[in-house]
N, C-alpha and C positions, 0 to 999 in steps of 0.2 A: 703758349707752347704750340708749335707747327706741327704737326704729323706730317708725312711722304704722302699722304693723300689729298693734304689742303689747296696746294697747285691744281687738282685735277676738279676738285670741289667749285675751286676758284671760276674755273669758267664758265662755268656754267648758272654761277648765284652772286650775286655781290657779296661782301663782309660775309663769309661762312663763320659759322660758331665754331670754333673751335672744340667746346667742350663738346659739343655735338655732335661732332666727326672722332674725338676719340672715344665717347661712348660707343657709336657703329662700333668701332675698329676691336672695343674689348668686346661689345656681343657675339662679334664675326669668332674672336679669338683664333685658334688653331687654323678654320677654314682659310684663314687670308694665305698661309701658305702654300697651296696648295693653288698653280697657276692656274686649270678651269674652275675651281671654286672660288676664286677669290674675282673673277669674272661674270655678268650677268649676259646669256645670250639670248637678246630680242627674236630668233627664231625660233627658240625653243618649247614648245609648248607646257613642258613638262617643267622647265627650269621659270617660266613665270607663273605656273602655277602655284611654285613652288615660293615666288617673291610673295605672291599674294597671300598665301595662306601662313607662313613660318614670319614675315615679315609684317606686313598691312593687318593680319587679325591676329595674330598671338603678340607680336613686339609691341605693337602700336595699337593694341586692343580697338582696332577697326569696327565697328558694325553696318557697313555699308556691304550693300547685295555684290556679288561678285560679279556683275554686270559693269558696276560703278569702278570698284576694285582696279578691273581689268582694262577701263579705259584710263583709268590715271596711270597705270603702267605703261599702256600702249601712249600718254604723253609725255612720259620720263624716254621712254623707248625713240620717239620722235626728235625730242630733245638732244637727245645723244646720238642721234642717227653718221653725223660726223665722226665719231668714233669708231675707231675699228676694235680696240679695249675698253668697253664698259666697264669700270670697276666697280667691283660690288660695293664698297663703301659711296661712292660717288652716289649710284644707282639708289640706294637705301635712303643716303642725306635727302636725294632731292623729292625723295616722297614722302618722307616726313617734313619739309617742310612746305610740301603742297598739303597736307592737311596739318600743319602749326602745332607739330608734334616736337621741335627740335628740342625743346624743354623739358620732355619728359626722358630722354633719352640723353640730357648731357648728364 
């Protein structure tokens, strides 16, 4: 089963998990409607801090120093630098599966 996200997934990763992307999408739940929420903005200080800490160490029970943390963001951030819409689903997917998290979240 496709979600509205899996095209945007798609570019960026080969074969996306499906289950994986609709896990994101029910964690995100409510937030996905909501057009700045449901976007991640690489300028914001306060909005990756925000990926880092609600995301990378509560979702994905992280234990990496927020040094570590913050540069695999700033390589999702890089990665999507083509994008003028981050999606938060997109942005989420591909940091769980830089640290091979996709499993715990389908």
């Amino acid at each position: 089963m496709s979600t509205e996200y899996s095209p945007d997934v798609a570019k960026y990763t080969k074969n996306p998990d499906e289950k994986a992307i609709q896990g994101i999408v029910k964690h995100l739940g409510i937030a996905l409607r909501g057009k700045d929420a449901s976007l991640v903005s690489c300028s914001s200080k306060d909005e990756l801090a925000r990926v880092r800490d609600s995301w990378l160490k509560k979702k994905l029970d992280l234990k990496d120093d927020d040094k570590a943390l913050d540069a695999a963001i700033k390589d999702v951030c890089e990665k999507m630098k083509g994008a003028s819409r981050k999606h938060r689903v997109t942005f989420y997917y591909l940091l769980a599966e830089k640290y091979g998290k996709l499993d715990e979240i389908a």
